[in-house]
Predicted model as a PDB file, atoms N, CA, C, CB and O in Angstrom, pLDDT in the B-factor column:
MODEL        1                                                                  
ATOM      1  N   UNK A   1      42.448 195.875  70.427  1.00 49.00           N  
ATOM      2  CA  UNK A   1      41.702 194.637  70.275  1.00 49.00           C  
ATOM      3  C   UNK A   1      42.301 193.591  71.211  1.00 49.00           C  
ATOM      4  CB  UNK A   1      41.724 194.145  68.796  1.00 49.00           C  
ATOM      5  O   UNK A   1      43.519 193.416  71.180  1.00 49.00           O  
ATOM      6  N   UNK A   2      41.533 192.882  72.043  1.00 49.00           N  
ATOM      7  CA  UNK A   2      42.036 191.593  72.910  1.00 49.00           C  
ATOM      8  C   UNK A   2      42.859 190.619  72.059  1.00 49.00           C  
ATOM      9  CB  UNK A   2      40.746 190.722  73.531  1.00 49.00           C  
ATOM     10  O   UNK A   2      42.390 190.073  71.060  1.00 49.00           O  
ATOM     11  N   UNK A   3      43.816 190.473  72.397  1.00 50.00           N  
ATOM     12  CA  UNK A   3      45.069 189.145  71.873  1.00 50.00           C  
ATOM     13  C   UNK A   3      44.464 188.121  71.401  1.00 50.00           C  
ATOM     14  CB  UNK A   3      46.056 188.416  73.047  1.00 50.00           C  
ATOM     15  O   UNK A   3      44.888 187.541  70.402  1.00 50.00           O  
ATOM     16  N   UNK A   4      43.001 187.612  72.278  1.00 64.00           N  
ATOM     17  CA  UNK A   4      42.636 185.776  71.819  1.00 64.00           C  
ATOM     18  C   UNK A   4      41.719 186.427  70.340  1.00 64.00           C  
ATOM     19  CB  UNK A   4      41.167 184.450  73.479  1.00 64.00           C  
ATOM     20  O   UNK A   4      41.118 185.534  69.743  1.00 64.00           O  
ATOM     21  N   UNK A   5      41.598 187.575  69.848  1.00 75.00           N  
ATOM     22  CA  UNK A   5      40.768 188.205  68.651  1.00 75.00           C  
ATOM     23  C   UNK A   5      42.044 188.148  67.673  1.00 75.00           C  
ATOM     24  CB  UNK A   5      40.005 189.958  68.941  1.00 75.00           C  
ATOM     25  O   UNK A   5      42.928 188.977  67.888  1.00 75.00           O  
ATOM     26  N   UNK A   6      42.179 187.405  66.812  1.00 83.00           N  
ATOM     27  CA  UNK A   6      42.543 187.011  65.660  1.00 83.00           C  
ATOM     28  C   UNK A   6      42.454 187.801  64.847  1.00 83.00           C  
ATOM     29  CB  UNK A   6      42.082 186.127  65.297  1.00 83.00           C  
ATOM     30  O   UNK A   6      41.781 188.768  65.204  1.00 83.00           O  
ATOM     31  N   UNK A   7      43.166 187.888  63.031  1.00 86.00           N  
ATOM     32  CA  UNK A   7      42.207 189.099  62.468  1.00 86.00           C  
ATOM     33  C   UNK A   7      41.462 188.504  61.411  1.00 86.00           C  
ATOM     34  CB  UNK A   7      43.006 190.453  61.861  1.00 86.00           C  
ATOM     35  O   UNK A   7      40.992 189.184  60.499  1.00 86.00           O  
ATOM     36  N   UNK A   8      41.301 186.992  61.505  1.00 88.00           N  
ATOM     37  CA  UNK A   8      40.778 186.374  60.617  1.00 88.00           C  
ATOM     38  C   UNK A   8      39.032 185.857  61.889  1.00 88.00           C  
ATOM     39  CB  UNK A   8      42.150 185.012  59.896  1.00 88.00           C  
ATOM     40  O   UNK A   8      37.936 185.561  61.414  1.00 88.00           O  
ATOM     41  N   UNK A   9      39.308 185.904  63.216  1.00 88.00           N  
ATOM     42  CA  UNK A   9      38.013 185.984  63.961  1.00 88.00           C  
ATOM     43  C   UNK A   9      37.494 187.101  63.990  1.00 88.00           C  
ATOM     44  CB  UNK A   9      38.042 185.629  65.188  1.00 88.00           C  
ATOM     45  O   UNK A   9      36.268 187.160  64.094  1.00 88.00           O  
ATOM     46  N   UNK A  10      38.409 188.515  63.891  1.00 90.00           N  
ATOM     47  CA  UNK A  10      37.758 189.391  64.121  1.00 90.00           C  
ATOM     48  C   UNK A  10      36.852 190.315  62.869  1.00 90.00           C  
ATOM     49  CB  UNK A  10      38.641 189.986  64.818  1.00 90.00           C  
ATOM     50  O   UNK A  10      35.932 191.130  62.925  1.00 90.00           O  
ATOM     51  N   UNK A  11      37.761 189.621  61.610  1.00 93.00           N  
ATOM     52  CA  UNK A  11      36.696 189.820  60.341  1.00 93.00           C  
ATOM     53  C   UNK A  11      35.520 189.297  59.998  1.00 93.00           C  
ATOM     54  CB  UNK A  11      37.154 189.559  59.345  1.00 93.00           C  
ATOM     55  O   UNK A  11      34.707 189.833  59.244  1.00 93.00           O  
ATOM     56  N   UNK A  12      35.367 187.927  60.703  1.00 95.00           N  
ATOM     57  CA  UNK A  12      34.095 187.198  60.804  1.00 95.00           C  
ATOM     58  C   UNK A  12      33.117 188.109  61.867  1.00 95.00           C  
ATOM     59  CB  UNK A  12      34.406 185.561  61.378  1.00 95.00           C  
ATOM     60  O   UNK A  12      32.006 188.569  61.602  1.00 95.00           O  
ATOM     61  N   UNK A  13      33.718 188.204  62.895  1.00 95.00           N  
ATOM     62  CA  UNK A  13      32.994 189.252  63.693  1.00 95.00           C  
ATOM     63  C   UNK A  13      32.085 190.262  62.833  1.00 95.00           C  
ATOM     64  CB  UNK A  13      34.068 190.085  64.482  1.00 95.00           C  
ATOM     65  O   UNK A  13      30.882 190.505  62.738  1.00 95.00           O  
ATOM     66  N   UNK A  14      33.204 190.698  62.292  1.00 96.00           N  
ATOM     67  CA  UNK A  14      32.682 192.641  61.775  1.00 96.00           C  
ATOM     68  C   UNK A  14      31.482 192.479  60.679  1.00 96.00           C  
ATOM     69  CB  UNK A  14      34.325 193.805  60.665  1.00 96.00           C  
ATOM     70  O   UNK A  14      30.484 193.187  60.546  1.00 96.00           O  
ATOM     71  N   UNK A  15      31.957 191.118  59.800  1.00 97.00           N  
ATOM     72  CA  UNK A  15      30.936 191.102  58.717  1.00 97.00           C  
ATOM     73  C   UNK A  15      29.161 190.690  59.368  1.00 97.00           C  
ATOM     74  CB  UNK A  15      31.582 189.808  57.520  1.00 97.00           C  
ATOM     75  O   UNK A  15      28.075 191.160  59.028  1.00 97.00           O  
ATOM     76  N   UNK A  16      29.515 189.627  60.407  1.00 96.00           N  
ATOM     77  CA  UNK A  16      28.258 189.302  61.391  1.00 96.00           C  
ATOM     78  C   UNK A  16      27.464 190.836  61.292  1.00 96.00           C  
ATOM     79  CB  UNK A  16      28.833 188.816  63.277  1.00 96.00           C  
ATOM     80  O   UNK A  16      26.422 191.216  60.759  1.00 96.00           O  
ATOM     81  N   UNK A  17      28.755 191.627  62.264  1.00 97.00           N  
ATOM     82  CA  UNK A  17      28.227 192.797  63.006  1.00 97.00           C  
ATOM     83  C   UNK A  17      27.360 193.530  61.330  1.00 97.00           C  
ATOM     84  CB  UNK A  17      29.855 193.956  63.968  1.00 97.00           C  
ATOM     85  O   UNK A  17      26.168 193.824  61.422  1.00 97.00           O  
ATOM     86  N   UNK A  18      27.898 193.688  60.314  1.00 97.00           N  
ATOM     87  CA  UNK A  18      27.693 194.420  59.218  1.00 97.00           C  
ATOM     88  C   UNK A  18      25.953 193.746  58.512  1.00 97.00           C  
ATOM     89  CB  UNK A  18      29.249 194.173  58.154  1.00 97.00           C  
ATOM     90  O   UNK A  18      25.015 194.365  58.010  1.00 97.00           O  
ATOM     91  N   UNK A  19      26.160 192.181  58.799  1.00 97.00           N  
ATOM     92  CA  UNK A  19      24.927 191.813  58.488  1.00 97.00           C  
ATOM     93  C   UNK A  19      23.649 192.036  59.078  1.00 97.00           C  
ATOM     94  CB  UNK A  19      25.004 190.828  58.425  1.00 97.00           C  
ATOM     95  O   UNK A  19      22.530 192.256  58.614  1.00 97.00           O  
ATOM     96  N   UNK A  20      24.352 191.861  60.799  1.00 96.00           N  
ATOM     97  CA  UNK A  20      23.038 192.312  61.355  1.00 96.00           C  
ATOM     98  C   UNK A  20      22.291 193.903  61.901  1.00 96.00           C  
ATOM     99  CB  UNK A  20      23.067 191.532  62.397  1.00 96.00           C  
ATOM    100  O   UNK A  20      21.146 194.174  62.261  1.00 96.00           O  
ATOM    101  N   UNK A  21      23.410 194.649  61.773  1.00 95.00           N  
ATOM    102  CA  UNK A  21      23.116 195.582  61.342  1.00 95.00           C  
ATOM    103  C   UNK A  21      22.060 196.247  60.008  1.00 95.00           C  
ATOM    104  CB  UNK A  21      24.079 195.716  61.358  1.00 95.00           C  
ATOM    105  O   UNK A  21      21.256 197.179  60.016  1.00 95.00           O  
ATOM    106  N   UNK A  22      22.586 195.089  58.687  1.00 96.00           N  
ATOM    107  CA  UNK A  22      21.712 195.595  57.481  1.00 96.00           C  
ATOM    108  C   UNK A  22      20.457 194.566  57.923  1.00 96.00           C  
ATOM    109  CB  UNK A  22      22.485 195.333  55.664  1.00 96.00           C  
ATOM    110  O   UNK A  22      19.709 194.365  56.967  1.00 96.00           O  
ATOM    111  N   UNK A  23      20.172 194.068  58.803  1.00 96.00           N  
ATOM    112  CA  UNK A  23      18.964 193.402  59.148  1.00 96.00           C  
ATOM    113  C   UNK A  23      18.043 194.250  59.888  1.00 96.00           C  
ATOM    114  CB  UNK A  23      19.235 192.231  59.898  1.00 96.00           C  
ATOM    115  O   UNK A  23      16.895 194.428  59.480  1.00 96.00           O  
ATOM    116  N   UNK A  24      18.501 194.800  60.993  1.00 94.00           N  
ATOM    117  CA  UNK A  24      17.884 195.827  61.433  1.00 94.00           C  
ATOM    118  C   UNK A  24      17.258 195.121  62.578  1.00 94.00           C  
ATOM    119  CB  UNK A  24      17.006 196.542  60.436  1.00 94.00           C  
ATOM    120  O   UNK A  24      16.372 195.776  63.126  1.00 94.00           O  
ATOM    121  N   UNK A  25      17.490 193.985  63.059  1.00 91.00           N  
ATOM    122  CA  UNK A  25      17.240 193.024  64.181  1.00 91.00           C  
ATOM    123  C   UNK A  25      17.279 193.680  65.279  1.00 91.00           C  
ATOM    124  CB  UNK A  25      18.122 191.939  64.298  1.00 91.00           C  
ATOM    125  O   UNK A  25      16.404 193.466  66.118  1.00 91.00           O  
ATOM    126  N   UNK A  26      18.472 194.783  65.561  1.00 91.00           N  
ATOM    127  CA  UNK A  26      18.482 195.335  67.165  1.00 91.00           C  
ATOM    128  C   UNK A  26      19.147 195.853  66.572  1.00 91.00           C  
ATOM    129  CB  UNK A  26      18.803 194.742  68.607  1.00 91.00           C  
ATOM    130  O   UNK A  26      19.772 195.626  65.537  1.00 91.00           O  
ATOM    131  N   UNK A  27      18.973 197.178  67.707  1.00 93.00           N  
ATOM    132  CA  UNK A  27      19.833 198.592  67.912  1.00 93.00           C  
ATOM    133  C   UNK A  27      21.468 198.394  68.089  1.00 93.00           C  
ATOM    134  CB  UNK A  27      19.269 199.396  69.378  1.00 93.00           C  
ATOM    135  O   UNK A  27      21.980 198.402  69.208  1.00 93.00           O  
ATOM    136  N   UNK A  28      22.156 198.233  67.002  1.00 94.00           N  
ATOM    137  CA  UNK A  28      23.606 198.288  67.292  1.00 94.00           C  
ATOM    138  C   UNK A  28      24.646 198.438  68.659  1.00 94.00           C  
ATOM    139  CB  UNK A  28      23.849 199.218  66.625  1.00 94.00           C  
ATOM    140  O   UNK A  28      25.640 197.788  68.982  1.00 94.00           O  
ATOM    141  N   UNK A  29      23.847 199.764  69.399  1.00 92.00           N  
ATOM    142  CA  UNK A  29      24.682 199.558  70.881  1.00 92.00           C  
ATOM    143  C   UNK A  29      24.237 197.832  71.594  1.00 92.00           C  
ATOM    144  CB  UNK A  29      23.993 201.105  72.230  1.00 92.00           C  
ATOM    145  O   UNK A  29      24.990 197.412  72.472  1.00 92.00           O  
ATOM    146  N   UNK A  30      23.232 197.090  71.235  1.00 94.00           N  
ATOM    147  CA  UNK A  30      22.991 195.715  71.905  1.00 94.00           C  
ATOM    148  C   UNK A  30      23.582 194.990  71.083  1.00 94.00           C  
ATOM    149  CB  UNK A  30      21.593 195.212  72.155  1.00 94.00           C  
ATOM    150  O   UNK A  30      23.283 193.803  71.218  1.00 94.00           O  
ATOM    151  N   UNK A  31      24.296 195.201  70.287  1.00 96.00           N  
ATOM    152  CA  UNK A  31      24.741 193.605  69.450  1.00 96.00           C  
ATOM    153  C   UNK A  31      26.031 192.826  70.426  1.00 96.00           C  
ATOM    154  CB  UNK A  31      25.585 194.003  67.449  1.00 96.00           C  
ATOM    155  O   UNK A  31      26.508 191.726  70.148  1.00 96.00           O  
ATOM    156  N   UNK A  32      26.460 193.712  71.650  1.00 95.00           N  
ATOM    157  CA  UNK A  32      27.300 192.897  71.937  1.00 95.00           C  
ATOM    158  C   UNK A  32      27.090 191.442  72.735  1.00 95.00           C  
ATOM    159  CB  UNK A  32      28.026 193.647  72.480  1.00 95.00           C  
ATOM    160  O   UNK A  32      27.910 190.525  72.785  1.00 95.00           O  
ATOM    161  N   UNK A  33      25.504 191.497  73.464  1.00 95.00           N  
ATOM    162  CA  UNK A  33      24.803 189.967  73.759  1.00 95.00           C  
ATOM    163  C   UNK A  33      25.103 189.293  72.414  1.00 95.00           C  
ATOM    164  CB  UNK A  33      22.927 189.960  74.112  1.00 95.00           C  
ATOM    165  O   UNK A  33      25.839 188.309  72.487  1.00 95.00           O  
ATOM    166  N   UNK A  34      24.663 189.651  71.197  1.00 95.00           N  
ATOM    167  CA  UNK A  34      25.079 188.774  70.148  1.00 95.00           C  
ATOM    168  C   UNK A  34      26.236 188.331  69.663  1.00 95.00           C  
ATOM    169  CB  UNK A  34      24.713 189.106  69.332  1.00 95.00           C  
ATOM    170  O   UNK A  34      26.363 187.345  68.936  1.00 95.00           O  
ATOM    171  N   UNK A  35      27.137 189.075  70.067  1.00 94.00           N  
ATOM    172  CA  UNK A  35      28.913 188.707  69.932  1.00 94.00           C  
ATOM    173  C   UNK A  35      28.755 187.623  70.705  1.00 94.00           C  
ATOM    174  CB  UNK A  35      30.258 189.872  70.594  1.00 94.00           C  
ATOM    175  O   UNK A  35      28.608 186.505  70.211  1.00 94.00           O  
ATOM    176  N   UNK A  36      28.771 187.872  72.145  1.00 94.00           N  
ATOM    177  CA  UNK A  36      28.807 187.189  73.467  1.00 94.00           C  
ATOM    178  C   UNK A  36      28.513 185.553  72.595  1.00 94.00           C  
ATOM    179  CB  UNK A  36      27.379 187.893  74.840  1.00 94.00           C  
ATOM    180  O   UNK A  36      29.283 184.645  72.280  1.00 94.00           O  
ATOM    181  N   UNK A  37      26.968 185.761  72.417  1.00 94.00           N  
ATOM    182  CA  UNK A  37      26.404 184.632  72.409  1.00 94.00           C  
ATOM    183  C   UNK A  37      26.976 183.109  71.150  1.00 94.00           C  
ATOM    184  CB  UNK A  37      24.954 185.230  72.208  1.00 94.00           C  
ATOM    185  O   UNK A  37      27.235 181.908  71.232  1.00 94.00           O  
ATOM    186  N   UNK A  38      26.900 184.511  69.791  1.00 93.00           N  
ATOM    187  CA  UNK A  38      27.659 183.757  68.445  1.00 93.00           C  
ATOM    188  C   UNK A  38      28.482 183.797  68.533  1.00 93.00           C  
ATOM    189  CB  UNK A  38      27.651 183.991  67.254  1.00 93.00           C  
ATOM    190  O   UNK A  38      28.756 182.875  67.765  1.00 93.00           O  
ATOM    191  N   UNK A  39      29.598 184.202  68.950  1.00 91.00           N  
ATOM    192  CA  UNK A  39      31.113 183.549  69.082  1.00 91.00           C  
ATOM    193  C   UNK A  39      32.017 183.739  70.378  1.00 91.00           C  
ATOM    194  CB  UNK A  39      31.992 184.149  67.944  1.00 91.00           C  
ATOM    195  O   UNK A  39      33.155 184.172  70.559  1.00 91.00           O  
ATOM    196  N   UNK A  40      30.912 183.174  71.290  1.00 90.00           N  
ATOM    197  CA  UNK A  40      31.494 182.654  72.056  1.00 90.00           C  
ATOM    198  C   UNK A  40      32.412 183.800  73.309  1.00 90.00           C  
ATOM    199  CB  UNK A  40      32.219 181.755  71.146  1.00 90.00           C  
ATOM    200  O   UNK A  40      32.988 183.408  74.325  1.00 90.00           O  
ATOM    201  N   UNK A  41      32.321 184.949  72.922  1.00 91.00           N  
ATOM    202  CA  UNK A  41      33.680 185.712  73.359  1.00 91.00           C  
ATOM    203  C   UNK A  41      32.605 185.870  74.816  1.00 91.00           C  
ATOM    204  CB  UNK A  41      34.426 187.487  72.216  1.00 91.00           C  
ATOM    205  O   UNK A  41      31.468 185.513  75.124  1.00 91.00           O  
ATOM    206  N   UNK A  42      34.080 186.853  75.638  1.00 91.00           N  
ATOM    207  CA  UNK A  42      33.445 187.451  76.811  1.00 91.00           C  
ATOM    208  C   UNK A  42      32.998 188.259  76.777  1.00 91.00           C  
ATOM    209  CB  UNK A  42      33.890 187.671  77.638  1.00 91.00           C  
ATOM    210  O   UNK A  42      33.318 188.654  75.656  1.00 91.00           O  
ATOM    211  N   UNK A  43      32.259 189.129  77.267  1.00 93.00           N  
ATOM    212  CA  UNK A  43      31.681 190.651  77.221  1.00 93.00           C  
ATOM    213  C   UNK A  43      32.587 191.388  77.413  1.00 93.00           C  
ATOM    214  CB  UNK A  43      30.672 191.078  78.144  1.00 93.00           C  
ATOM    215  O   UNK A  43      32.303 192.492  76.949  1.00 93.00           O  
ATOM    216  N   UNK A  44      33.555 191.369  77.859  1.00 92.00           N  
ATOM    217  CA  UNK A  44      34.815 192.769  77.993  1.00 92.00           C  
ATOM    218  C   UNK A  44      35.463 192.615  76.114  1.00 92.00           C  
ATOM    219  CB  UNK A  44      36.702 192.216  79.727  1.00 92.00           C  
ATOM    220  O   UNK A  44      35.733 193.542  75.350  1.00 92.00           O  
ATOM    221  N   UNK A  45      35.555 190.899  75.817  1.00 91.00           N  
ATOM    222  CA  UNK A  45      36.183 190.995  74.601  1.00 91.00           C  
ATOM    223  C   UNK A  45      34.973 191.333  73.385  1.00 91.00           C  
ATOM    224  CB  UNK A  45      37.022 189.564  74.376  1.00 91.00           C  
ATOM    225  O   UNK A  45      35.397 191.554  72.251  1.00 91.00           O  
ATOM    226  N   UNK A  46      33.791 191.365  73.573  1.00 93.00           N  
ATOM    227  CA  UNK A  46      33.257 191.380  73.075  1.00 93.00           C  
ATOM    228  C   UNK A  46      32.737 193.081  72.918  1.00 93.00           C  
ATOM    229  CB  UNK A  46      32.743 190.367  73.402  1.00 93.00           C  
ATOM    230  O   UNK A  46      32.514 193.741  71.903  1.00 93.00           O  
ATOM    231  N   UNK A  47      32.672 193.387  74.144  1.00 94.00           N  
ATOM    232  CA  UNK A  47      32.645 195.212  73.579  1.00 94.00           C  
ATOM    233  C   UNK A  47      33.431 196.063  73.106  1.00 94.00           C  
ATOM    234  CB  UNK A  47      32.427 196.054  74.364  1.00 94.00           C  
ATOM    235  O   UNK A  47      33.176 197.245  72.874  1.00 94.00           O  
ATOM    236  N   UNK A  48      34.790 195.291  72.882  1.00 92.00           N  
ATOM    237  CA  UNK A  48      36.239 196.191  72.379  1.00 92.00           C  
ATOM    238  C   UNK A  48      35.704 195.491  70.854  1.00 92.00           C  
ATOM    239  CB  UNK A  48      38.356 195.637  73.228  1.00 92.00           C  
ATOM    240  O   UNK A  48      35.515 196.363  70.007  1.00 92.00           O  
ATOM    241  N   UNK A  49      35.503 194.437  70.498  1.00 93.00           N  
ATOM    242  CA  UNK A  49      35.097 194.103  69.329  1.00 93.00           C  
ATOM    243  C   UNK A  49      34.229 195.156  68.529  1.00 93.00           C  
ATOM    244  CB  UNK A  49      34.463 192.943  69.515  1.00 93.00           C  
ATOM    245  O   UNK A  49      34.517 195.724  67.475  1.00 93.00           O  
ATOM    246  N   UNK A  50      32.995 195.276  69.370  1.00 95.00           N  
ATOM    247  CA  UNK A  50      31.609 196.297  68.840  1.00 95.00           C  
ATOM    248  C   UNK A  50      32.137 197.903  68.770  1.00 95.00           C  
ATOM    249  CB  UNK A  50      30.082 196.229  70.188  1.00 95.00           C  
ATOM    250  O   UNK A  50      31.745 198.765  67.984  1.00 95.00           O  
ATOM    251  N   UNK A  51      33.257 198.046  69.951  1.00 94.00           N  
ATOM    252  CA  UNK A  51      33.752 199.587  69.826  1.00 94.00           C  
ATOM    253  C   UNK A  51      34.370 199.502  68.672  1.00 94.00           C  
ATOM    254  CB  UNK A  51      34.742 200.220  70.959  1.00 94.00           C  
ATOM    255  O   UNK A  51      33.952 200.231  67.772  1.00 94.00           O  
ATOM    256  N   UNK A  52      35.391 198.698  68.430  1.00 94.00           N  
ATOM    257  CA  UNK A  52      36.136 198.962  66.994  1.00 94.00           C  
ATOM    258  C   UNK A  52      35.452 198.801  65.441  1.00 94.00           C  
ATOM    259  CB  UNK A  52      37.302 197.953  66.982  1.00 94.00           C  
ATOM    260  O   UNK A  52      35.685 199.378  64.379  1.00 94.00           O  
ATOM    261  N   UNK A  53      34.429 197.662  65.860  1.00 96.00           N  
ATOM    262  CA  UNK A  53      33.986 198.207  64.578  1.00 96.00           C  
ATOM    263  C   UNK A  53      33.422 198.984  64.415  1.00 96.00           C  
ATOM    264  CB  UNK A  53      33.511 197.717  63.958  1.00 96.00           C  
ATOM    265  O   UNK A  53      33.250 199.244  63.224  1.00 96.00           O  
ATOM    266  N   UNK A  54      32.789 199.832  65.363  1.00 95.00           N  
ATOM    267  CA  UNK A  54      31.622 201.111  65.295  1.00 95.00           C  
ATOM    268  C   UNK A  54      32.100 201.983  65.042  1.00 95.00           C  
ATOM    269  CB  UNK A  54      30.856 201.557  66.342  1.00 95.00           C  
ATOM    270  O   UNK A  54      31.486 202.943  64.577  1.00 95.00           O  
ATOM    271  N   UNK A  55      33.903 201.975  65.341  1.00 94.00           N  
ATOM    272  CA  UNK A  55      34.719 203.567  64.934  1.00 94.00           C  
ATOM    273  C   UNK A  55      35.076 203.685  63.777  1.00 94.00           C  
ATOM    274  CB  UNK A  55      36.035 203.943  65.604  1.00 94.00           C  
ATOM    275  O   UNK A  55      35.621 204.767  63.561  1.00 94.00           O  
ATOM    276  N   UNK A  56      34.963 202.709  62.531  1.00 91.00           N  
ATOM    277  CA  UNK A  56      35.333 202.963  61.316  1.00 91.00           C  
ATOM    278  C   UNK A  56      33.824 203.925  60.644  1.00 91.00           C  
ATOM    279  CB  UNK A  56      35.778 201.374  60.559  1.00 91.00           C  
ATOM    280  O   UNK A  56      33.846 204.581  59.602  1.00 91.00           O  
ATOM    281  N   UNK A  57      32.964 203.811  61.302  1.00 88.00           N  
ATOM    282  CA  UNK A  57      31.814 204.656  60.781  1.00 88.00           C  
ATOM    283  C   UNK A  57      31.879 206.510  60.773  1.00 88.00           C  
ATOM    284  CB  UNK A  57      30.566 204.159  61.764  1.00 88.00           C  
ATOM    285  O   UNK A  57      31.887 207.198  61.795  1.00 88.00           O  
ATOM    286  N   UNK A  58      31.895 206.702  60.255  1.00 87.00           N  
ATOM    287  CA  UNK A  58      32.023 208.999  60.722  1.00 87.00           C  
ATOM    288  C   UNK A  58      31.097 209.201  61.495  1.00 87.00           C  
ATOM    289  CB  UNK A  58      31.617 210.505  59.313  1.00 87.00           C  
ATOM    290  O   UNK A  58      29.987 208.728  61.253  1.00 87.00           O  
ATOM    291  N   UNK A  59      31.412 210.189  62.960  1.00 79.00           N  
ATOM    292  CA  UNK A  59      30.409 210.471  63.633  1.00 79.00           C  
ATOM    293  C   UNK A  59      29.547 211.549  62.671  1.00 79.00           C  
ATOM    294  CB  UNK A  59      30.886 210.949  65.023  1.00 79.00           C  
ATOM    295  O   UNK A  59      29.994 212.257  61.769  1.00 79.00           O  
ATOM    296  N   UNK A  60      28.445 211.462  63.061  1.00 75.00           N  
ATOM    297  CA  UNK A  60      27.114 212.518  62.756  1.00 75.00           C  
ATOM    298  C   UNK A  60      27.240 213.597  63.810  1.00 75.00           C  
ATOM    299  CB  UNK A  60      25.448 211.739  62.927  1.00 75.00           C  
ATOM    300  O   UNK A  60      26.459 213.634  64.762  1.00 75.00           O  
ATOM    301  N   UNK A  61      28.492 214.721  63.605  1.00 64.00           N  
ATOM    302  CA  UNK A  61      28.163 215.698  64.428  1.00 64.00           C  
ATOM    303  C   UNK A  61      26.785 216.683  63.780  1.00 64.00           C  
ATOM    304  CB  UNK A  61      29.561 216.506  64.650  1.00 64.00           C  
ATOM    305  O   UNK A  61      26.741 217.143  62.639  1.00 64.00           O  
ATOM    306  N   UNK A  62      26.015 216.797  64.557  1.00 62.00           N  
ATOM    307  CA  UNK A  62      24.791 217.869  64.146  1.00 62.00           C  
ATOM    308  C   UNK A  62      25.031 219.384  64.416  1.00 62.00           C  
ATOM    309  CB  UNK A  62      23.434 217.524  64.997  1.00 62.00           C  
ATOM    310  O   UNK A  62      24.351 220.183  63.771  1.00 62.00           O  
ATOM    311  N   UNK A  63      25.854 219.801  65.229  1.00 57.00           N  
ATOM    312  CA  UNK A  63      26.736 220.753  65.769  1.00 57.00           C  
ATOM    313  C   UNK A  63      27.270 221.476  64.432  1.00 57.00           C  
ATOM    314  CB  UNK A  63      27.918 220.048  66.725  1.00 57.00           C  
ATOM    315  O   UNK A  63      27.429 222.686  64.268  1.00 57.00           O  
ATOM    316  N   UNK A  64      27.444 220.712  63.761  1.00 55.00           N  
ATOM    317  CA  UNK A  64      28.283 221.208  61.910  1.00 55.00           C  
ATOM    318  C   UNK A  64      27.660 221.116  60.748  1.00 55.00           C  
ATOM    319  CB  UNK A  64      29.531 220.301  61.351  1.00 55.00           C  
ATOM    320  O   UNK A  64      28.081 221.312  59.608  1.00 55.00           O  
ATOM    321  N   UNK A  65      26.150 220.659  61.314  1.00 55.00           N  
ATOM    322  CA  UNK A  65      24.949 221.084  60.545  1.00 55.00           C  
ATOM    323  C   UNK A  65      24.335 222.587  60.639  1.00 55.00           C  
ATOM    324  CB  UNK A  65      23.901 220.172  60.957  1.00 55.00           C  
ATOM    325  O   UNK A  65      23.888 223.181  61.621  1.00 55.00           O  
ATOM    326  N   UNK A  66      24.467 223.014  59.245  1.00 54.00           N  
ATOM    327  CA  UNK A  66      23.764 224.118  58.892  1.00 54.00           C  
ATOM    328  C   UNK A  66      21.970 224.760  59.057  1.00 54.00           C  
ATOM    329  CB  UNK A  66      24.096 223.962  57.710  1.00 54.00           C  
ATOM    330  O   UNK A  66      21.552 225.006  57.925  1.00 54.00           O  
ATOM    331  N   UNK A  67      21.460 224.904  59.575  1.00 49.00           N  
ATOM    332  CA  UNK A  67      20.073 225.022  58.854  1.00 49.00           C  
ATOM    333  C   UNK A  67      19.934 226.225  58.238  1.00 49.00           C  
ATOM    334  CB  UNK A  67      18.897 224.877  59.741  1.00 49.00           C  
ATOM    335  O   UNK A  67      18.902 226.488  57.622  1.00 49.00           O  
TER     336      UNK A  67                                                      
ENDMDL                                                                          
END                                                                             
């Protein structure tokens, strides 16, 4: 995570990210214009933001799906 990301900015971040996600406003890989825009960050700090919170999710390997 970038140094000027706090973990009290970067929880405000994640919950944003978590809301607009349950909104369904845009496709998650674009929320980082919305980082950018609502708080202000840069786009380099702002896509290490969107990567980290996207990695607490389990990937969907389909590969380890049965049919």
């Amino acid at each position: 995570m970038p140094r000027n990301l706090t973990k009290t900015y970067k929880k405000e971040c994640f919950k944003f990210l978590d809301d607009l996600q349950a909104s369904g406003d845009c496709n998650m890989f674009g929320a980082t214009s919305y980082l950018v825009q609502d708080f202000n960050l840069e786009k380099k700090d702002a896509i290490s933001c969107l990567q980290e919170w996207m990695s607490q999710f389990p990937r969907n390997n389909k590969e380890e799906e049965t049919v």
